[in-house]
C-alpha positions in Angstrom: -30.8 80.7 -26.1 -31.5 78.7 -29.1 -35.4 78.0 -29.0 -35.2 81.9 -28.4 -33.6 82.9 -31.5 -36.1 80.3 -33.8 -38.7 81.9 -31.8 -37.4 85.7 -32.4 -37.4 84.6 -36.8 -40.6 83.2 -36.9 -42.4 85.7 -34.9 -41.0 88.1 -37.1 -42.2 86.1 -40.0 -45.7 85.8 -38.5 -45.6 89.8 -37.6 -44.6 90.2 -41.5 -47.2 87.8 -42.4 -50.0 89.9 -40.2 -49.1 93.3 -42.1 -49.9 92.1 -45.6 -53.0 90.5 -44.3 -53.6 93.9 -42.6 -53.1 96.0 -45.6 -54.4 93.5 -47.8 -51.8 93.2 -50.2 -51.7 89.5 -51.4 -49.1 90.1 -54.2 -46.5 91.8 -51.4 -47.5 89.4 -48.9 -43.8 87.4 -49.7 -42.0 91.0 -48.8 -43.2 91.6 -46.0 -43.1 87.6 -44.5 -39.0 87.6 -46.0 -38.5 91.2 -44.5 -40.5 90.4 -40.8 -38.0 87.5 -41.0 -35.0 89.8 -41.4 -35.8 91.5 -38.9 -36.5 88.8 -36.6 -33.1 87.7 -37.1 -31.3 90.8 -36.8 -33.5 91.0 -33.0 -32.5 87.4 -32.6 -28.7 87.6 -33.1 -28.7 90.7 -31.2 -30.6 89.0 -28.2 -28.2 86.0 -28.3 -25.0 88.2 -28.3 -26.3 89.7 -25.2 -27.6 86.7 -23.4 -24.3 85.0 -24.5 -22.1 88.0 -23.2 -24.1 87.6 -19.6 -23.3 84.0 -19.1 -19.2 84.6 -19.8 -19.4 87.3 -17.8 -21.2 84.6 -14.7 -18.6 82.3 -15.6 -15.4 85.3 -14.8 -17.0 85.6 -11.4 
């Protein structure tokens, strides 16, 4: 679960990093890394609550 949620920020970081090189906006290019990150961990924390409610619910059974 955890090499998941490392995985979930820096993808988001790389997918940040890919729209400013897409656009072409070197002076924004921090905003959009910082925000892709963001949302990477927002996706990551999310994923990990979810995976983490599954296995307590395996464990009840």
């Amino acid at each position: 679960m955890g090499f998941t949620f490392v995985s979930m920020i820096i993808a988001g970081g790389l997918i940040g990093w890919g729209v400013s090189w897409l656009f072409g906006q070197t002076q924004h290019e921090r905003t959009f890394i910082v925000t892709g990150a963001v949302v990477g961990i927002v996706v990551g924390m999310v994923d990990f609550i979810r995976d983490a409610l599954k296995a307590i619910k395996s464990l009840d059974q």
